[in-house]
VEXVOKE-227951 format. One record per atom (N, C-alpha, C): atom name; x, y, z. Coordinates in steps of 0.001 Angstrom, whole numbers, plus 500000, padded with zeros to 6 digits. Atoms other than C-alpha are relative to their C-alpha. Example, Ala and Ser with C-alpha at 12.3 -4.5 7.8 and 13.67 -1.06 7.14 Angstrom:
! VEXVOKE-227951
+------+--------+--------+--------+
| site |     xx |     yy |     zz |
+------+--------+--------+--------+
|    N | 500890 | 498810 | 500000 |
|   CA | 512300 | 495500 | 507800 |
|    C | 500900 | 501200 | 500000 |
|    N | 499180 | 498810 | 499940 |
|   CA | 513670 | 498940 | 507140 |
|    C | 499230 | 501090 | 500730 |
+------+--------+--------+--------+
//
This chain:
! VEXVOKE-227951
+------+--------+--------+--------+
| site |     xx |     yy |     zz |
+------+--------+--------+--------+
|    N | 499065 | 501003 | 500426 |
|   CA | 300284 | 728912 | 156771 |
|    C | 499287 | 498831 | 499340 |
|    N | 500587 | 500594 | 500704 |
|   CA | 297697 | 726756 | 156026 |
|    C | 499317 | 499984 | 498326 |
|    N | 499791 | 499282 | 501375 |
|   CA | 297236 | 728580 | 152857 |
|    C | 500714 | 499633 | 498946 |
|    N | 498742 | 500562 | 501097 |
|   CA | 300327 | 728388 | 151498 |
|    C | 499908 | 498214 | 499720 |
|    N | 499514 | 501007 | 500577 |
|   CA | 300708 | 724780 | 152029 |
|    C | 499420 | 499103 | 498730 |
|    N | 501041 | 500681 | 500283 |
|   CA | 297288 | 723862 | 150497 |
|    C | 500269 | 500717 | 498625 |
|    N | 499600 | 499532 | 501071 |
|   CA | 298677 | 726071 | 147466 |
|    C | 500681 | 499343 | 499445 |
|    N | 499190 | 500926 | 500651 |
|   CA | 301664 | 724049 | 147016 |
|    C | 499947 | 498501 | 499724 |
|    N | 500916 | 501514 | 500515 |
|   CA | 299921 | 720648 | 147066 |
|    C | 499114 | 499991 | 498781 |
|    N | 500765 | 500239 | 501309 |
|   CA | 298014 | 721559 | 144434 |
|    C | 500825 | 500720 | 498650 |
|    N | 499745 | 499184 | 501056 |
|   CA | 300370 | 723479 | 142077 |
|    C | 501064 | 498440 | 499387 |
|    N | 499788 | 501115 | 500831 |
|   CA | 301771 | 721384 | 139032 |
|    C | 501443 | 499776 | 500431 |
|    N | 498129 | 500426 | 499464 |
|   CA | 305559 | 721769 | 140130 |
|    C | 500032 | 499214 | 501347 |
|    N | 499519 | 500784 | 499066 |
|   CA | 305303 | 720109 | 143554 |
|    C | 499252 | 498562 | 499113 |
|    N | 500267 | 500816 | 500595 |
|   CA | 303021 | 717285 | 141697 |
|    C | 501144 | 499561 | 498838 |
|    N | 498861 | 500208 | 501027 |
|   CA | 305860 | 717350 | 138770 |
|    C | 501543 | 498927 | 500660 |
|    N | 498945 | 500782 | 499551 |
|   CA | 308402 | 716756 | 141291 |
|    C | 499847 | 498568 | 500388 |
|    N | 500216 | 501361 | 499517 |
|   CA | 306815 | 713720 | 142990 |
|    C | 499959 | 498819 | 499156 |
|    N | 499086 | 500609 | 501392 |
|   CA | 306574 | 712481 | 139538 |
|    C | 500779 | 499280 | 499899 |
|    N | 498496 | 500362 | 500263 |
|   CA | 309643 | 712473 | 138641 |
|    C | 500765 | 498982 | 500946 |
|    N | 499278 | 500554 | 498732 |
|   CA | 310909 | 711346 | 142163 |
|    C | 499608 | 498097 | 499637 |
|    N | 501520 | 501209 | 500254 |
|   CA | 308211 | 708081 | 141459 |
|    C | 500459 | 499450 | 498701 |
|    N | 499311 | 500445 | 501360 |
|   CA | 309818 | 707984 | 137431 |
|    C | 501160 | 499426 | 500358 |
|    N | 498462 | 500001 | 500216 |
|   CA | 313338 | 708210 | 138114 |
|    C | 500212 | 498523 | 501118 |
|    N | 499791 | 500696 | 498402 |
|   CA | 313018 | 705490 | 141775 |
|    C | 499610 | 498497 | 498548 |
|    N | 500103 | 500777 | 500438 |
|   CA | 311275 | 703068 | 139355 |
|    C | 500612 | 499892 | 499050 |
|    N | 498863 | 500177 | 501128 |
|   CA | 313569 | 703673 | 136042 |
|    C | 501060 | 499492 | 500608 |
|    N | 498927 | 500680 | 499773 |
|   CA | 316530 | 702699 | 138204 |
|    C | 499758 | 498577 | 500487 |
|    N | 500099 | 501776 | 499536 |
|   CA | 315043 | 699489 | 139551 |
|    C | 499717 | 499492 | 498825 |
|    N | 499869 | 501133 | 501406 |
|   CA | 314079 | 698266 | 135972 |
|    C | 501656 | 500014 | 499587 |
|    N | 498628 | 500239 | 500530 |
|   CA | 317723 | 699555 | 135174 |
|    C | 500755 | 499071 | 500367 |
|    N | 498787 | 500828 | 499388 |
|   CA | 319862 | 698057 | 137634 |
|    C | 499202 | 498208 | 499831 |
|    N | 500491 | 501152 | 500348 |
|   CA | 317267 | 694696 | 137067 |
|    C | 500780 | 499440 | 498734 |
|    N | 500370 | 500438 | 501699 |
|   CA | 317768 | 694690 | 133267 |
|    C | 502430 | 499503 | 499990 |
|    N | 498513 | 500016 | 500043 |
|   CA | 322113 | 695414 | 133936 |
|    C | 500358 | 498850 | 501054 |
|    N | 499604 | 501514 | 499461 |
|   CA | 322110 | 692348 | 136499 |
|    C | 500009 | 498399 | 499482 |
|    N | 500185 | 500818 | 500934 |
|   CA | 320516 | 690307 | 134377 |
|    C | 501519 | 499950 | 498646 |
|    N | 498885 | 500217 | 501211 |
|   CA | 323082 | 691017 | 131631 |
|    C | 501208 | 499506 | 500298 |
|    N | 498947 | 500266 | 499827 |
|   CA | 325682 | 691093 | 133637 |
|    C | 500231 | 498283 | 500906 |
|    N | 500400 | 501327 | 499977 |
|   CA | 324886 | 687524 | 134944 |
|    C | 499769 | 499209 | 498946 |
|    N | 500164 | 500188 | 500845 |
|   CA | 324565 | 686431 | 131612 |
|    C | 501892 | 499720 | 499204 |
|    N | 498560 | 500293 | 500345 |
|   CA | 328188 | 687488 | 130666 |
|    C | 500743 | 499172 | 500878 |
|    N | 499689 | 501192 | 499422 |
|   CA | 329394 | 685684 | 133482 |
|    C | 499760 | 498672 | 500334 |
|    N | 500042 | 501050 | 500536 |
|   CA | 328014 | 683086 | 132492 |
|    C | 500804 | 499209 | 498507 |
|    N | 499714 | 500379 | 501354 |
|   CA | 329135 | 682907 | 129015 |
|    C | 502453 | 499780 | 500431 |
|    N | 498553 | 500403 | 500045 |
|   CA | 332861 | 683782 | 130531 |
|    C | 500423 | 498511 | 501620 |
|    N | 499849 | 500879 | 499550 |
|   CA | 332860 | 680926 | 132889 |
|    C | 499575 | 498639 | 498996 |
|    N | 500383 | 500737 | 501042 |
|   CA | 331375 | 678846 | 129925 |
|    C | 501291 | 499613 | 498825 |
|    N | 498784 | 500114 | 501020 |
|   CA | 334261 | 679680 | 127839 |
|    C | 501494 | 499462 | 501199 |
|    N | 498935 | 500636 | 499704 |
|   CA | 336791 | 678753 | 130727 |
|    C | 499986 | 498709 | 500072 |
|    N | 500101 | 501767 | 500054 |
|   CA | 335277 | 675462 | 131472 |
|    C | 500400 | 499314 | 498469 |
|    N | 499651 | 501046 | 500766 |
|   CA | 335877 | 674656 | 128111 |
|    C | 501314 | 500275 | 499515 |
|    N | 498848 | 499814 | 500093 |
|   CA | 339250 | 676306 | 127535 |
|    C | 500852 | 498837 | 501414 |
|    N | 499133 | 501323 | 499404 |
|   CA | 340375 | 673807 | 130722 |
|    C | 500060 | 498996 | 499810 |
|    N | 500596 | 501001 | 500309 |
|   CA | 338623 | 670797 | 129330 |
|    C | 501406 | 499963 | 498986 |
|    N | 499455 | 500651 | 501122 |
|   CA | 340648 | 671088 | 126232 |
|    C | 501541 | 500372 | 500081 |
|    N | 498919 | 500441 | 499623 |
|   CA | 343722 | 672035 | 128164 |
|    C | 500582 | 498753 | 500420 |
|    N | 499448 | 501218 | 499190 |
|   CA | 343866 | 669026 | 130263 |
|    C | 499863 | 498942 | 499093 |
|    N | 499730 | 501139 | 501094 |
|   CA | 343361 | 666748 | 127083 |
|    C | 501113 | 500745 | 499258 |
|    N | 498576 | 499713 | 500825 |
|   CA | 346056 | 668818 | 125075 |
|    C | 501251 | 499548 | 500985 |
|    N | 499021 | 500477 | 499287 |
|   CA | 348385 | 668167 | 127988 |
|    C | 499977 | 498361 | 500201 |
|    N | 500293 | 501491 | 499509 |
|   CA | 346828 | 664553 | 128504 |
|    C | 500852 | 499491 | 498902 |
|    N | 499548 | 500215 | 501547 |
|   CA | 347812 | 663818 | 124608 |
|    C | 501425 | 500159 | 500258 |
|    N | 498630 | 500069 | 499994 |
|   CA | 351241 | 665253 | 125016 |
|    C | 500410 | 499108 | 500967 |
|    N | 499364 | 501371 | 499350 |
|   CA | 352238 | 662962 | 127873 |
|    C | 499663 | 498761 | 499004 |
|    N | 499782 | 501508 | 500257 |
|   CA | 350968 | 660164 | 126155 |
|    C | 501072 | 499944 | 498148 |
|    N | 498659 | 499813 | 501020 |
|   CA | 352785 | 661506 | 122971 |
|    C | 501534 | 499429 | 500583 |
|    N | 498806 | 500114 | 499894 |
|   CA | 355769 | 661331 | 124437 |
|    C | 500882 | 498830 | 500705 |
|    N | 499699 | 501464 | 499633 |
|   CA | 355654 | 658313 | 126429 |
|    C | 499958 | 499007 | 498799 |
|    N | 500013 | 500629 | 500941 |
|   CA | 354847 | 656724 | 123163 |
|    C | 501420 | 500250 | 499403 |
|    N | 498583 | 499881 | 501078 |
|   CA | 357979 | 658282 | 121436 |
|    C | 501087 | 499852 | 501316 |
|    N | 499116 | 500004 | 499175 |
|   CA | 359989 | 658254 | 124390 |
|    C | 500200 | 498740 | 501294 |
|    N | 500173 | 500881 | 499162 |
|   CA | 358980 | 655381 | 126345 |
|    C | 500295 | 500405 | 501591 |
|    N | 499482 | 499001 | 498724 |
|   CA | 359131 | 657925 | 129543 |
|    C | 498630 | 500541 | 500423 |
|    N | 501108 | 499035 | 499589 |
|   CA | 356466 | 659589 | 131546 |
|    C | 500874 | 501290 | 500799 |
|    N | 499584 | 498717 | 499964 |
|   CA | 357537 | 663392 | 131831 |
|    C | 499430 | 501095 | 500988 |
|    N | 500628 | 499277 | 498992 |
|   CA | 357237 | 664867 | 135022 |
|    C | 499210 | 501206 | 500173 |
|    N | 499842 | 498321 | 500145 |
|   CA | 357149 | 668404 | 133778 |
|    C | 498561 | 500347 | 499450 |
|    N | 501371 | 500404 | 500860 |
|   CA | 353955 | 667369 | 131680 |
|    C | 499029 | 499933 | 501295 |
|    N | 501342 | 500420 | 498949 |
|   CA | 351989 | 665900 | 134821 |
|    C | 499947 | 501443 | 500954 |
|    N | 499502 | 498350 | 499134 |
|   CA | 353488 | 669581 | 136477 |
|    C | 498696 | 501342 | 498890 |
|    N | 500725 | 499062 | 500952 |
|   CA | 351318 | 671439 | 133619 |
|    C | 498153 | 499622 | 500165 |
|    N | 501492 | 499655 | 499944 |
|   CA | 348285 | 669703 | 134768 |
|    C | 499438 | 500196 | 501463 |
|    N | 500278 | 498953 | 498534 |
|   CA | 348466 | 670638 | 138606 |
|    C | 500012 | 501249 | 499573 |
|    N | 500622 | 498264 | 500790 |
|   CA | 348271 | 674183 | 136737 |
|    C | 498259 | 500052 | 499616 |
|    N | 500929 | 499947 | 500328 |
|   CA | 345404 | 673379 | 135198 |
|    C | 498171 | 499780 | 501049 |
|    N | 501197 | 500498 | 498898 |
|   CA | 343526 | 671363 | 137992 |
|    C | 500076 | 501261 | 501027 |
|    N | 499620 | 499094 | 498967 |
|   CA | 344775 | 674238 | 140396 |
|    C | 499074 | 501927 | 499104 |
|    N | 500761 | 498978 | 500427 |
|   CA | 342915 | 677033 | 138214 |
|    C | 498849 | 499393 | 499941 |
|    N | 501335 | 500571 | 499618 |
|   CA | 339448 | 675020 | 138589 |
|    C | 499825 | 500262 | 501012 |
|    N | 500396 | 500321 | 498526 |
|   CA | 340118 | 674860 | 142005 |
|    C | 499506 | 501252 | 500485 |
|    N | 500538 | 498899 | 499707 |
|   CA | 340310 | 678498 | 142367 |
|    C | 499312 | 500695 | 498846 |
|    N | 500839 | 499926 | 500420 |
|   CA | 337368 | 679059 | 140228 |
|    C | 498726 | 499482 | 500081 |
|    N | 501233 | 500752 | 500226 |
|   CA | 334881 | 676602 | 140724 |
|    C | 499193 | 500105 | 500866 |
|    N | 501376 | 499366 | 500059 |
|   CA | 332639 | 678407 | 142608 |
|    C | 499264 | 500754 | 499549 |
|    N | 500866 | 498930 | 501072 |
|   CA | 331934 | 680466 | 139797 |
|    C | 499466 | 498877 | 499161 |
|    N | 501430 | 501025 | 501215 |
|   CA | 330520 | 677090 | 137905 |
|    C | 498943 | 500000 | 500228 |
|    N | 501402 | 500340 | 499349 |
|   CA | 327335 | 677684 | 140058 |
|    C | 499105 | 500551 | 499024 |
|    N | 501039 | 499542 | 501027 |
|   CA | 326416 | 680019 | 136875 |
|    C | 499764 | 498670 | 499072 |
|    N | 500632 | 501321 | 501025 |
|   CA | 326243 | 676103 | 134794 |
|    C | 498897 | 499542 | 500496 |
|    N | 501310 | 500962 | 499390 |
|   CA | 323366 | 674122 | 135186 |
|    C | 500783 | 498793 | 500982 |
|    N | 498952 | 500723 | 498623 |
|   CA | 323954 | 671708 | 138027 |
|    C | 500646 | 498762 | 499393 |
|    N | 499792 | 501520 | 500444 |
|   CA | 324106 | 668300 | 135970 |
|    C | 501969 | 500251 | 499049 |
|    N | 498388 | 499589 | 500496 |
|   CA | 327405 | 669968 | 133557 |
|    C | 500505 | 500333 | 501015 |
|    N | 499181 | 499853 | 499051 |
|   CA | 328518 | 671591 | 136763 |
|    C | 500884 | 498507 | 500760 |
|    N | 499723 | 501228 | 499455 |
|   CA | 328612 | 668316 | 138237 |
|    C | 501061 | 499183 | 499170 |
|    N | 499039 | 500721 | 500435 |
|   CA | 330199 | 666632 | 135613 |
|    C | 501313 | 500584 | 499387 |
|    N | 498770 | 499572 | 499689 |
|   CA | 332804 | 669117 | 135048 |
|    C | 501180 | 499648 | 501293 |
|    N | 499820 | 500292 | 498894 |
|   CA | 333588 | 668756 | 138567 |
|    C | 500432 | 498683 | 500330 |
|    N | 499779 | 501808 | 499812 |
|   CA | 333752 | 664971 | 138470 |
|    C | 501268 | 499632 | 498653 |
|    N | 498880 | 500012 | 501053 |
|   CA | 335981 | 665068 | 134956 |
|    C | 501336 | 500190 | 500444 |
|    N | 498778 | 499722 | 499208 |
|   CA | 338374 | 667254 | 136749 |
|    C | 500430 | 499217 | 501483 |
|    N | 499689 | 500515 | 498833 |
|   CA | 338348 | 665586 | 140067 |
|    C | 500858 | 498542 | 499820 |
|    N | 499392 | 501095 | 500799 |
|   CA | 339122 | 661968 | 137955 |
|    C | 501306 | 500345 | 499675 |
|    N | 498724 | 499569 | 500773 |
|   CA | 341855 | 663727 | 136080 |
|    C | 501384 | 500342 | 501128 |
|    N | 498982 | 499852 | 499136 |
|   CA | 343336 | 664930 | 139138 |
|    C | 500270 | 498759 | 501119 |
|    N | 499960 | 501157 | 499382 |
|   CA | 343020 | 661759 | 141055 |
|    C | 501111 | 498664 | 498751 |
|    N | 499338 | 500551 | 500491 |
|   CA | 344614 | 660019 | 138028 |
|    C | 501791 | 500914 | 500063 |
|    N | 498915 | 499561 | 499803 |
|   CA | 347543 | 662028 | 137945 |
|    C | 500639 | 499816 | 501171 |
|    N | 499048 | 500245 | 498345 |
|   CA | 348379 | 662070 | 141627 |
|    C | 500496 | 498583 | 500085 |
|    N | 499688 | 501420 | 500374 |
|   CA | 348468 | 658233 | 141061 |
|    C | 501047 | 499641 | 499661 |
|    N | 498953 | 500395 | 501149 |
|   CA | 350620 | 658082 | 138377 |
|    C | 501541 | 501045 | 500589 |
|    N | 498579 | 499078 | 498708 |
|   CA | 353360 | 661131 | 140636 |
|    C | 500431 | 498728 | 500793 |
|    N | 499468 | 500384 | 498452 |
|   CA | 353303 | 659010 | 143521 |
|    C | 500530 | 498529 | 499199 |
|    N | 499762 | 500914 | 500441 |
|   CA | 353708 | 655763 | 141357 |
|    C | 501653 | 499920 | 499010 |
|    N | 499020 | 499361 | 500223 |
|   CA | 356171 | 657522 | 139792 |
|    C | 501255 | 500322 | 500398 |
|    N | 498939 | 499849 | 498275 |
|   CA | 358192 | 658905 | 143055 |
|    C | 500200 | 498333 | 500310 |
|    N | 499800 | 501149 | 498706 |
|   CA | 358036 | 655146 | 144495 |
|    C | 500931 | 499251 | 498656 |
|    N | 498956 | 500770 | 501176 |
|   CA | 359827 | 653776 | 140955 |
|    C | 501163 | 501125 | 500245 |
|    N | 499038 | 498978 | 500154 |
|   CA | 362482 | 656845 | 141060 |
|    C | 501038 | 499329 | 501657 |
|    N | 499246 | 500833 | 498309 |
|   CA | 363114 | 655491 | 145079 |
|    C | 500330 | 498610 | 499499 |
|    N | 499451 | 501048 | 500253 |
|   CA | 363129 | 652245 | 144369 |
|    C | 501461 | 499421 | 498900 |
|    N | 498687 | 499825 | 501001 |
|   CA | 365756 | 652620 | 141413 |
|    C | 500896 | 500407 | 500489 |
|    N | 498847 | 499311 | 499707 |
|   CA | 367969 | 654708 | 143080 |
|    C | 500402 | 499008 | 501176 |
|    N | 499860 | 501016 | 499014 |
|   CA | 367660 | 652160 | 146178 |
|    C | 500694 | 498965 | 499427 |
|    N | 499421 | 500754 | 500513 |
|   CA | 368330 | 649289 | 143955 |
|    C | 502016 | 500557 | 499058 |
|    N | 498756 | 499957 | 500116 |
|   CA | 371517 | 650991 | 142328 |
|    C | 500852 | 500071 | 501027 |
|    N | 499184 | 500173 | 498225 |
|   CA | 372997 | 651874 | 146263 |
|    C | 500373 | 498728 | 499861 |
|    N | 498848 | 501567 | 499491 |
|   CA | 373122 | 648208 | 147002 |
|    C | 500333 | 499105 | 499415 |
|    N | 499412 | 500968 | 500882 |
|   CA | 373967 | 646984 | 143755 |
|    C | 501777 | 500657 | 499649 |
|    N | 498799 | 499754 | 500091 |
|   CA | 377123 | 649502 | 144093 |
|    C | 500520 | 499242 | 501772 |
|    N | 499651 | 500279 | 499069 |
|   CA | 377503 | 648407 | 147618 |
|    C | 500455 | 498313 | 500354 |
|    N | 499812 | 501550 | 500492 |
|   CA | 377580 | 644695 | 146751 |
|    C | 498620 | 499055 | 500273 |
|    N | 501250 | 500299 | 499801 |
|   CA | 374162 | 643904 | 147805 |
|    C | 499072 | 499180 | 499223 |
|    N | 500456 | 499986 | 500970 |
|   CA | 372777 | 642377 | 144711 |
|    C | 498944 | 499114 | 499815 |
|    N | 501430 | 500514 | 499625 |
|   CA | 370093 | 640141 | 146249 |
|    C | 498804 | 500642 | 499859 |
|    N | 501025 | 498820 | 499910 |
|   CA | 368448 | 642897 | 147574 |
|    C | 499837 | 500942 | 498629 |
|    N | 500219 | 499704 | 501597 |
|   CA | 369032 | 644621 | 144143 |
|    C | 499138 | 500099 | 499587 |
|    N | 501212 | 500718 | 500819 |
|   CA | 366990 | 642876 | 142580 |
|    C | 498958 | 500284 | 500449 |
|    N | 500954 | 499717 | 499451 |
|   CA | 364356 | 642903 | 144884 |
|    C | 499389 | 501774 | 499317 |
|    N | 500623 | 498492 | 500005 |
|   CA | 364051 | 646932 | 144794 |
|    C | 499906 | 500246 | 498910 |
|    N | 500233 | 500074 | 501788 |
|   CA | 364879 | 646701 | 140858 |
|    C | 498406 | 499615 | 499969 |
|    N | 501324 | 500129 | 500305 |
|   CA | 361577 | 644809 | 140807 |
|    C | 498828 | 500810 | 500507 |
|    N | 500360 | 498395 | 499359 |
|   CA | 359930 | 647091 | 143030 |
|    C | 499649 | 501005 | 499332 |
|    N | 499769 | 498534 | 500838 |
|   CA | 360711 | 650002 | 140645 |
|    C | 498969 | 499316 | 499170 |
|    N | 500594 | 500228 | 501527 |
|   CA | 359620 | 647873 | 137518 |
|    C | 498267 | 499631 | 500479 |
|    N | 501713 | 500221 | 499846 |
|   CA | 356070 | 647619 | 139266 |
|    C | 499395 | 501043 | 500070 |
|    N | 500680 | 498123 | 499665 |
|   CA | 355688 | 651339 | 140475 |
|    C | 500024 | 500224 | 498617 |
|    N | 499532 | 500193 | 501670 |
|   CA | 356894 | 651413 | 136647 |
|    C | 498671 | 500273 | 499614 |
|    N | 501223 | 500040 | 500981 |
|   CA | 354055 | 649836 | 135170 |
|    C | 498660 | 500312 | 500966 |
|    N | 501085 | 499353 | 499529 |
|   CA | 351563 | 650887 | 137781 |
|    C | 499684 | 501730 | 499339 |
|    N | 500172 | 498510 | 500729 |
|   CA | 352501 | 654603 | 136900 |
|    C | 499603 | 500550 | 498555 |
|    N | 500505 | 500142 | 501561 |
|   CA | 351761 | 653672 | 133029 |
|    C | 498572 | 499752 | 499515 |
|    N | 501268 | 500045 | 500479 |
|   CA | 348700 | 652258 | 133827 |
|    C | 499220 | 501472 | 500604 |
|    N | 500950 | 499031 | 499615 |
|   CA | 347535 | 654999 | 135808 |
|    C | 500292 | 501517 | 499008 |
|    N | 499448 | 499014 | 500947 |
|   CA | 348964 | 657114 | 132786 |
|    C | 498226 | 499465 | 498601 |
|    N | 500751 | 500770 | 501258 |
|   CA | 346883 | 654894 | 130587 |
|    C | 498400 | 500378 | 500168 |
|    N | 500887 | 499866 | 499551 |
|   CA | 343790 | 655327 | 133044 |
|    C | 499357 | 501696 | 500167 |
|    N | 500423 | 498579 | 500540 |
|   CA | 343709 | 659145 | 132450 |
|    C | 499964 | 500480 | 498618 |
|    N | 500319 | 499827 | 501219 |
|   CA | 343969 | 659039 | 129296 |
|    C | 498546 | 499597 | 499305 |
|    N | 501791 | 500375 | 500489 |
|   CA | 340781 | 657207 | 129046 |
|    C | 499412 | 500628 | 500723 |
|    N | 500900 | 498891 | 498996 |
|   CA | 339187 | 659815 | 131793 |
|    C | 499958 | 501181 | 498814 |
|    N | 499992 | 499225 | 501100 |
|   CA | 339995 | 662348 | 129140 |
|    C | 499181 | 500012 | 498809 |
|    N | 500634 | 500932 | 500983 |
|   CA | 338801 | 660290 | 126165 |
|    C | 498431 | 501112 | 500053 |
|    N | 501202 | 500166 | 499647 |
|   CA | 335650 | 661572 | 127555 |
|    C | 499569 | 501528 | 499347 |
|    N | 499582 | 498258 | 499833 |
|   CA | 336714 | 665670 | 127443 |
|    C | 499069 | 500278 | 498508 |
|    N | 500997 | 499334 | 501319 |
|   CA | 334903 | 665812 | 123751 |
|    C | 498839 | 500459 | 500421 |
|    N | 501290 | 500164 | 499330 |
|   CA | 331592 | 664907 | 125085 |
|    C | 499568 | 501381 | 501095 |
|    N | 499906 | 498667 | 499119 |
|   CA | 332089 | 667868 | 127727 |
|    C | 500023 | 501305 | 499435 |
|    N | 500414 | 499063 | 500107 |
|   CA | 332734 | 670126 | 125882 |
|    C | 499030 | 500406 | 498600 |
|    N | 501400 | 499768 | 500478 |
|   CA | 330197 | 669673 | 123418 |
|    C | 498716 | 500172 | 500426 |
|    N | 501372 | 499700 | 499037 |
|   CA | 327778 | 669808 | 126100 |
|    C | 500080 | 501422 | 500847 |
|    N | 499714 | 498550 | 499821 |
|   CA | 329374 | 673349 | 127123 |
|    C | 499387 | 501084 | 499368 |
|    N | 500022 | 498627 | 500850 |
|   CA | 329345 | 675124 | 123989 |
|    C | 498121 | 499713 | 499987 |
|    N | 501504 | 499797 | 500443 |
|   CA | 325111 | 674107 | 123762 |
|    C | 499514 | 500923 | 501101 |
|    N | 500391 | 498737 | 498671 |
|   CA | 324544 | 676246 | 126977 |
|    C | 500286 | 501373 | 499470 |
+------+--------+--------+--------+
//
């Protein structure tokens, strides 16, 4: 038996196979290397392209509110409703920004966090003028018209608070060029 085995250690087909075994073990680790790499690469490029497809959502939506408050002298709920969409697809995404470098990650992150901090502002400033108005008409039908007034004024402050904090995302935005010109160079 010792024979044989000392035959097949030396004949070119068991050497061939080990080979191969030894080719094929290391061809798949450069492969699957070379296809991680790539494919880390594309997901980079498609998280690259969303960050800046949201960037230039949340200023196209920023713009239309202030469009329309300009022509309409109104802030449009349905508008500030289009950018909880927007902030709400970051949210569930943005642990895929870890493929950006950290400094854009960061300031993506901080753009959107602003944007959504201005908005909630300008809702709730919003909601407390909508109460207060509807308060002030009650006890100006009820005969109340002291108090009226009072909650009238009330409103007309949540009012212009909700304008400025309309006003104050718009200049958070302002910024959104700068972003995503610092996107597309990555």
């Amino acid at each position: 038996m010792a024979a044989w085995a000392y035959d097949v250690l030396k004949s070119e087909f068991f050497w061939g196979i080990i080979l191969g075994l030894f080719l094929s073990y290391f061809g798949a680790l450069i492969q699957s290397r070379a296809i991680k790499k790539a494919h880390i690469g594309l997901q980079k490029e498609d998280i690259k392209a969303l960050a800046i497809d949201l960037v230039r959502n949340i200023k196209r939506v920023t713009d239309d509110i202030a469009e329309a408050r300009r022509r309409n002298r109104a802030i449009h709920q349905d508008l500030l409703a289009l950018l909880d969409v927007e902030i709400g697809i970051f949210g569930r995404v943005r642990e895929q920004t870890i493929r950006l470098p950290d400094d854009l990650r960061s300031d993506l992150r901080k753009f959107v966090t602003d944007c959504a901090l201005r908005k909630y502002e300008a809702s709730q400033k919003l909601s407390t003028f909508y109460e207060q108005n509807d308060l002030s008409k009650r006890l100006e039908v009820n005969g109340s018209l002291e108090e009226s007034t009072g909650a009238k004024s009330a409103a007309n402050i949540a009012l212009s608070e909700a304008n400025r904090a309309i006003d104050d995302l718009v200049v958070t935005v302002d910024k959104a060029d700068g972003l995503v010109a610092r996107l597309n160079t990555i």
